[in-house]
C-alpha positions in Angstrom: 10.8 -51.1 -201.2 13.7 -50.8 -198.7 15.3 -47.7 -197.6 17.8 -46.0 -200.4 20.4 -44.3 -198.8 22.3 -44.2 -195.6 20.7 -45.9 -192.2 16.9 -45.8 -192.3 17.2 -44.5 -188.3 18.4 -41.7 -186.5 18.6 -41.4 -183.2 18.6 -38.4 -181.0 19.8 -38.8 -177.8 17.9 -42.1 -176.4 15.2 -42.3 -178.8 15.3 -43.3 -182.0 13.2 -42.6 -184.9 12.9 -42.9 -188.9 15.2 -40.7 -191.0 12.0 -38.6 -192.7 9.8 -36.8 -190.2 7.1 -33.9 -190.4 7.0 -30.6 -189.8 3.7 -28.9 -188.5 4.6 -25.6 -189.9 2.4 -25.7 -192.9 -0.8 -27.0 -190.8 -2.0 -22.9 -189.7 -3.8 -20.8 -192.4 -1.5 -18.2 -194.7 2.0 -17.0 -193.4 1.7 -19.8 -190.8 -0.9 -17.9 -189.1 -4.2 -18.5 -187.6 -6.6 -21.0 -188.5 -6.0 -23.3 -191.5 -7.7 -23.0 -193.9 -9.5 -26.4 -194.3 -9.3 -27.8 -191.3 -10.3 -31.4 -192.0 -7.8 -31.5 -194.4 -4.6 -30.2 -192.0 -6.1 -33.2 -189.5 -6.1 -36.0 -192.4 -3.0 -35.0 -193.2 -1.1 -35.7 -189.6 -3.4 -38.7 -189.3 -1.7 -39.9 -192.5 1.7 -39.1 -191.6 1.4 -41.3 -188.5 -0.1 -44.1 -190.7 3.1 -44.0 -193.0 5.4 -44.3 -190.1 6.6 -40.5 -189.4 7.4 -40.7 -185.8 9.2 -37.6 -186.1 6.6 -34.5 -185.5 8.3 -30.8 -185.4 5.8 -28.1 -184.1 6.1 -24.7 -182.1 3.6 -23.1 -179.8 4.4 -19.7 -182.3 2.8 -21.6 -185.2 -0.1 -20.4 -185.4 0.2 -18.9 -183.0 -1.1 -21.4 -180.4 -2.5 -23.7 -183.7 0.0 -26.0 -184.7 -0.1 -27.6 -181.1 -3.9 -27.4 -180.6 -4.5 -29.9 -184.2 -1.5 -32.3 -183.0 -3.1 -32.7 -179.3 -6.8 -32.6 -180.8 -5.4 -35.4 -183.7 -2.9 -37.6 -182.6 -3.1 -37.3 -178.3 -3.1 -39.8 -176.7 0.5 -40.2 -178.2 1.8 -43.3 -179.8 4.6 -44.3 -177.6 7.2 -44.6 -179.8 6.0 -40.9 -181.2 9.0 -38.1 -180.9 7.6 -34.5 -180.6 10.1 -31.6 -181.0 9.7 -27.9 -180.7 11.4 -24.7 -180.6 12.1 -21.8 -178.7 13.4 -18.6 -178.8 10.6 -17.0 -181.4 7.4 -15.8 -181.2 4.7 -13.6 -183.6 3.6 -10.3 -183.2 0.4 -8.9 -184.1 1.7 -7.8 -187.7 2.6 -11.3 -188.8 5.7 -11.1 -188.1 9.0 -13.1 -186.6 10.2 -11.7 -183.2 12.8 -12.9 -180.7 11.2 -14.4 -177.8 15.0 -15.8 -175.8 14.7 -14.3 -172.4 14.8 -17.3 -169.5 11.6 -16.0 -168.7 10.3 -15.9 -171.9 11.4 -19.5 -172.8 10.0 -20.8 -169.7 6.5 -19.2 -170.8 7.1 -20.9 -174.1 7.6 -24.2 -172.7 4.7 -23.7 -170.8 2.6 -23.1 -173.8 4.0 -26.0 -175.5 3.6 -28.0 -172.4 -0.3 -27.2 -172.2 -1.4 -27.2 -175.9 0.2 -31.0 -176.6 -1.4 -32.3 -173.1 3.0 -33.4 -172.3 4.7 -33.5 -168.9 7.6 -33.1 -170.8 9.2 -32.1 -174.7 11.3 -35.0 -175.8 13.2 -32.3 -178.3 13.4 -28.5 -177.6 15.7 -27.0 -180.4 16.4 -23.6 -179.0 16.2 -20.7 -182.1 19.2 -18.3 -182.0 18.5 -15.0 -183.3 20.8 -12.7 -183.3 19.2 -9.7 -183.0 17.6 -10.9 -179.5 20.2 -9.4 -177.2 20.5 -12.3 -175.5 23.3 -14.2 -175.3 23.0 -18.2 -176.8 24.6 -19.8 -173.5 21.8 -17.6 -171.2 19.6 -18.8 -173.1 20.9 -22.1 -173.6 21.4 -22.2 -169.5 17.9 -21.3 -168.7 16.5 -24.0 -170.8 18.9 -27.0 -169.0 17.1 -25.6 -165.7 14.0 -26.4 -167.1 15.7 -29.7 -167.9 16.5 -30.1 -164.8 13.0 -29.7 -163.3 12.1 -32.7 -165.8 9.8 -30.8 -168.2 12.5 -31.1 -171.6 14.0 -35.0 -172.3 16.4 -33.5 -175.0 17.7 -30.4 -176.0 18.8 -29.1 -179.4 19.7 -26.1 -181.3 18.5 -24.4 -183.7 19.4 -21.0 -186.6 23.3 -21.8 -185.6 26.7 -21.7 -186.6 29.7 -24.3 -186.2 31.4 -22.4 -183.4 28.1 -22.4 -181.7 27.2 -25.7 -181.9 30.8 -26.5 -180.4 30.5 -23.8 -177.5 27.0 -25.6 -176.9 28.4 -29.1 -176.8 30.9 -27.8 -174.2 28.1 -26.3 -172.0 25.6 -29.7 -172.0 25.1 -32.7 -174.2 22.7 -31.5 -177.4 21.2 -34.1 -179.9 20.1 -32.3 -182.7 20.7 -29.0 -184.8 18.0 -27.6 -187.3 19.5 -25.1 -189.8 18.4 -24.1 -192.9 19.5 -26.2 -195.7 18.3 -27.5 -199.3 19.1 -28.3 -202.9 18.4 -24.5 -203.8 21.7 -23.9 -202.2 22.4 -25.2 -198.7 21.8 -22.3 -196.6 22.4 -19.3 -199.1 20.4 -16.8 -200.5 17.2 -18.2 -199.2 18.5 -18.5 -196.0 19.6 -15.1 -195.2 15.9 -14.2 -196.0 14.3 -16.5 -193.4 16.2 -15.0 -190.3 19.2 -16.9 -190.8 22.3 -16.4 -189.1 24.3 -18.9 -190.6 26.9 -18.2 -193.0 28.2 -21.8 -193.6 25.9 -24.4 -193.3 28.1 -27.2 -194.7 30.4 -26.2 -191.9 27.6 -26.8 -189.8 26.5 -30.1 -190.9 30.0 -31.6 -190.6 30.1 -30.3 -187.0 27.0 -32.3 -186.4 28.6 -35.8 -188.6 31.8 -35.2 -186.1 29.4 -35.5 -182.9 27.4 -37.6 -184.2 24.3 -35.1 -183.8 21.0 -35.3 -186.3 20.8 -32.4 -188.6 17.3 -31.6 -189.5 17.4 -29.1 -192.4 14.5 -26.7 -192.1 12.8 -26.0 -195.7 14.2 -29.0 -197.0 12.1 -28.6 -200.2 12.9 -24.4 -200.9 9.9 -22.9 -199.5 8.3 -23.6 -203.0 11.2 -22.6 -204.6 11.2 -26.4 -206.4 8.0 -25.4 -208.1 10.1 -23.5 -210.5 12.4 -24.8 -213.2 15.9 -26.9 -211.8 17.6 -28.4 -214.5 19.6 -30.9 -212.6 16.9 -32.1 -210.7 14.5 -32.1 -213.5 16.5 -34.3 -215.5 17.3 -36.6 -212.2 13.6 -37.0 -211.5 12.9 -38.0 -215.1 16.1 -40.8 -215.0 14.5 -42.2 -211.6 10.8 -41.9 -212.3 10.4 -40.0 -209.2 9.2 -36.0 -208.5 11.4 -33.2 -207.8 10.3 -32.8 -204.7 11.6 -36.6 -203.7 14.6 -36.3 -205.7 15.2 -33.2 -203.4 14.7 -35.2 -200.3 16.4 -37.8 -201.2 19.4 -36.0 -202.1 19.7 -34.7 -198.4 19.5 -38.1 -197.4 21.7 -39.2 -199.8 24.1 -36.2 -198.4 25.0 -37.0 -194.9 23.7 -40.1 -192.6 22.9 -37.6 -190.0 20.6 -35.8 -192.0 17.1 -35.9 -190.7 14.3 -33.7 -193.2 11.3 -32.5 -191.8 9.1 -31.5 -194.9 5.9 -30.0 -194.0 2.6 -29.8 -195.8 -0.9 -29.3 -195.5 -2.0 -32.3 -197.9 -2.5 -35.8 -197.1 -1.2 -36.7 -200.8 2.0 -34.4 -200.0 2.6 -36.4 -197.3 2.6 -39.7 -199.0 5.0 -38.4 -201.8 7.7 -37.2 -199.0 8.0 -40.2 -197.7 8.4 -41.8 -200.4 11.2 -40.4 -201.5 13.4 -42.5 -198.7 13.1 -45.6 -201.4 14.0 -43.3 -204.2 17.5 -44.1 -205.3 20.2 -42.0 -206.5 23.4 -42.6 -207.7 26.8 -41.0 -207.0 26.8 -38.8 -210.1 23.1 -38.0 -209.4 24.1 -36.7 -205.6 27.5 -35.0 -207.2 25.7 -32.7 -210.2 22.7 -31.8 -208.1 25.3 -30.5 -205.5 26.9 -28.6 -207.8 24.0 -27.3 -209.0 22.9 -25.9 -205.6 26.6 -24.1 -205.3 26.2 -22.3 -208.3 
């Protein structure tokens, strides 16, 4: 079956890539910490990934932490070469579990580092950098200290990530970006949801027509609602039934059905999850479909 909606690529910056990738987040144990709990199974499941055709693999040295990494290297190295690895900066965990800033140039250069090391790279073809605001630190500082690292020829492409529209423009002006990563999905683009996971994004359609105006991939982060599509959706529901297709790849499918730049990155732990994201790029909606569920999420 062919592609359903929009181009089937994407490309970000001068590599180019299909418009579903992967996202390592769910390969640590619980709370995307420490070891996963069945191994084997978090290794199947990136081996199948790269079967399918992902070429698209989104990871963080702060998954984990230090986990994520280790089972892509230990998997999947040495690296097809048409295989895209992106990460992110900015965060890291502290010993309670939870999410801290991590944005200073020294920091991000220890970051890299660790990235660097755990996926056996000379160099990160992606590196979205995280804005939180509570860091202290300024986005251009940060933002400055990770085109040095550019320039030393450890990052091919940067990106952002956690931003707003004026942000994305004040970027652009500062160096060339290819990517942002926001939180967005058909539980309501960035709302509710979003403001729980450390977001600082108050308009994320704003965003996302920033990024079709540039031309920039938009890789909404959660694209499937944190389990939140586990629980009864009407409009979806009813759309799945109508296309013979889950909720979960009637959901992906409508962000790709949304914008051409949109690039998902669902992650999961399962080998069988795996296979059902991606095929939801062949599952077809039509314009009513793509117009209700979109209402839905704005209610």
């Amino acid at each position: 079956m062919s592609f359903a909606h929009g181009p089937a690529t994407i490309r970000l910056g001068d590599l180019e890539v299909p418009r579903l990738g992967y996202g390592a987040m769910r390969l640590p144990g619980p709370e995307v910490w420490g070891e996963p709990t069945d191994p084997a199974r978090a290794k199947a499941t990136l081996k199948r990934a790269v079967e399918l055709g992902v070429r698209l693999i989104d990871t963080s040295w702060f998954y984990g932490p230090h986990v994520a990494n280790r089972l892509i290297a230990e998997v999947l190295h040495p690296y097809a070469s048409d295989l895209v690895i992106a990460c992110k900066l900015g965060g890291q965990r502290l010993p309670d579990k939870s999410w801290a800033a991590f944005a200073r140039p020294e920091q991000l250069k220890v970051g890299l580092e660790h990235d660097l090391r755990e996926l056996k790279r000379e160099r990160i073809d992606v590196v979205h950098l995280r804005f939180m605001g509570h860091s202290g630190v300024p986005l251009l500082e940060s933002l400055d200290a990770l085109v040095a690292l550019q320039k030393e020829g450890k990052i091919r492409h940067l990106a952002l990530s956690n931003v707003n529209a004026a942000q994305v423009e004040q970027a652009l002006a500062r160096t060339p970006i290819v990517a942002v990563q926001n939180h967005f999905n058909v539980m309501g683009g960035g709302g509710a949801l979003a403001r729980q996971t450390h977001s600082v994004v108050d308009d994320p359609e704003a965003v996302l027509a920033v990024c079709e105006k540039h031309g920039l991939a938009f890789l909404p982060f959660f694209p499937l609602g944190v389990g939140a599509l586990g629980k009864p959706h009407a409009a979806l529901d009813a759309v799945a039934k109508r296309v013979n297709a889950t909720t979960a790849q009637v959901a992906l499918a409508w962000l790709l059905a949304r914008s051409k730049v949109m690039l998902p990155i669902p992650g999961t732990s399962s080998p069988e999850h795996v296979e059902e994201n991606w095929a939801a790029r062949t599952v077809r909606l039509s314009d009513d479909d793509v117009r209700v569920i979109a209402a839905a999420a704005r209610s």
